[in-house]
N, C-alpha and C positions, 0 to 999 in steps of 0.2 A: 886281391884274391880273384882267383879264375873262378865264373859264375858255376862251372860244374864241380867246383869243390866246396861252395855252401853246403852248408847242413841246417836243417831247422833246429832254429833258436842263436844264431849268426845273428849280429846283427851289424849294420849298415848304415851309412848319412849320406845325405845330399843338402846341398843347399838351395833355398828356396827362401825366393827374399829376402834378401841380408838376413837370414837363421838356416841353421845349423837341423833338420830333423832328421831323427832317428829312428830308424825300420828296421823290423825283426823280424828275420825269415822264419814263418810258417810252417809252409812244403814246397818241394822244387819235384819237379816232374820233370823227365826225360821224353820229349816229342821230339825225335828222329834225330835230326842233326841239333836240336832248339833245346832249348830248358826252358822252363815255363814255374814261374819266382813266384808265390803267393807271399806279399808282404803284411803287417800289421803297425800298426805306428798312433799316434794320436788324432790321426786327420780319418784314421778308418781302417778296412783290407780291401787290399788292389792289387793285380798281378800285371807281370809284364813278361815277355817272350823275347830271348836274347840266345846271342849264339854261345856255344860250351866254351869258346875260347876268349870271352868278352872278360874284361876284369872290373870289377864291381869294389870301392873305399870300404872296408870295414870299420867301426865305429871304434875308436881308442880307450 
């Protein structure tokens, strides 16, 4: 999915060290050309800044 079509409560994986974690978007903020991700997950909340056309794994 294209990261400016998350919505909060989307949620997401990556993997990280042979596991599978699972992040669930927060809020996404529109900064110019940028969106700006607040994630929630087990490890914490942590945001990242990616462009609107970037595509991000949704969680199955």
């Amino acid at each position: 999915m294209k990261i400016n079509e998350l919505k909060p409560g989307d949620c997401v994986t990556q993997q990280l060290d042979n596991s599978t974690v699972a992040f669930e978007v927060v809020a996404i903020r529109q900064i110019g050309r940028r969106f700006l991700v607040t994630f929630r997950s087990a490890l914490g909340i942590a945001s990242a800044s990616y462009q609107g056309d970037a595509y991000i794994s949704l969680a199955h």
